[in-house]
KENU-886881 format. One record per residue (C-alpha): x, y, z; residue number from 1. Coordinates in steps of 0.02 Angstrom, whole numbers, plus 50000, padded with zeros to 5 digits. Example, Ala and Ser with C-alpha at 12.3 -4.5 7.8 and 13.67 -1.06 7.14 Angstrom:
REM KENU-886881
       x       y       z   resi
   50615   49775   50390      1
   50684   49947   50357      2
***
This chain:
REM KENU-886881
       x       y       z   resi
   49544   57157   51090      1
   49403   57272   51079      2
   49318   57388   51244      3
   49134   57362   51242      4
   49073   57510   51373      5
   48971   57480   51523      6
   48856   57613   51468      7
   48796   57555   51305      8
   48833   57373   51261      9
   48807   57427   51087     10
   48983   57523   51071     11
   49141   57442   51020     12
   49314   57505   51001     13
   49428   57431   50880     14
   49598   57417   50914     15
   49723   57482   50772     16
   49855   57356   50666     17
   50020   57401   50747     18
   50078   57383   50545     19
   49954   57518   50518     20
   50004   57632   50677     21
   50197   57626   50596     22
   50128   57669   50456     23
   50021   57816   50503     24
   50160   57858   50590     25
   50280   57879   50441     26
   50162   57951   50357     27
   50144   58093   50486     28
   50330   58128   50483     29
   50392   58099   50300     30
   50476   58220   50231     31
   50408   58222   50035     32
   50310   58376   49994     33
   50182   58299   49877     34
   50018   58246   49913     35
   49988   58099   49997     36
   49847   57972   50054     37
   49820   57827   50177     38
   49646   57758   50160     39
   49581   57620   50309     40
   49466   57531   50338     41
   49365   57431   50475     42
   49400   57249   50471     43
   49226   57195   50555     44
   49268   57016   50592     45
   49442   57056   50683     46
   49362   57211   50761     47
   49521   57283   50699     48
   49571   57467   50607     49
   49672   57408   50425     50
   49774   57496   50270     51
   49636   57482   50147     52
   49754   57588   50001     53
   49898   57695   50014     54
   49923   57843   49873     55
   50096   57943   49857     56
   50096   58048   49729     57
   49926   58134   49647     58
   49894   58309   49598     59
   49748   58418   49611     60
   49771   58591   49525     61
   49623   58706   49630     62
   49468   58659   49728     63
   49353   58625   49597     64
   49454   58465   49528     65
   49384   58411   49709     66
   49223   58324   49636     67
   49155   58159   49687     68
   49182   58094   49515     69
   49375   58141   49546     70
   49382   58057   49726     71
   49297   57915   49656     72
   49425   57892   49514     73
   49584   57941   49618     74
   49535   57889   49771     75
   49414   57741   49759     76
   49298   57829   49881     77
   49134   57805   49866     78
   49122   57602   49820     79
***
């Protein structure tokens, strides 16, 4: 079900998968020490926030490995 304010009939608010709100919430709370990601996306037709990918384990040594070429190869940002 999504809110579509009085003010602006423009704005909608998705609602969250309750798989993805466990999820998040796991993820919030887990005990491992390596890095971790939980990419979602907006499912457009079900108005509805979804796991898009889900990465345990990868390993960035200092700030500059953070490049947009290394996001878009560990990540699969950018598409």
């Amino acid at each position: 079900m999504c809110f579509v304010s009085p003010q602006s009939e423009s704005l909608v608010v998705c609602q969250v998968d309750q798989d993805l709100v466990k999820k998040l919430n796991d993820f919030r709370f887990r005990k491992e020490t390596t890095n971790a990601a939980i990419i979602m996306k907006i499912d457009k037709d079900k108005q509805q926030v979804v796991l898009e990918e889900e990465y345990e384990v990868f390993e960035i040594r200092n700030t500059e490995d953070l490049t947009e070429e290394w996001l878009r190869s560990k990540l699969g940002f950018f598409r």
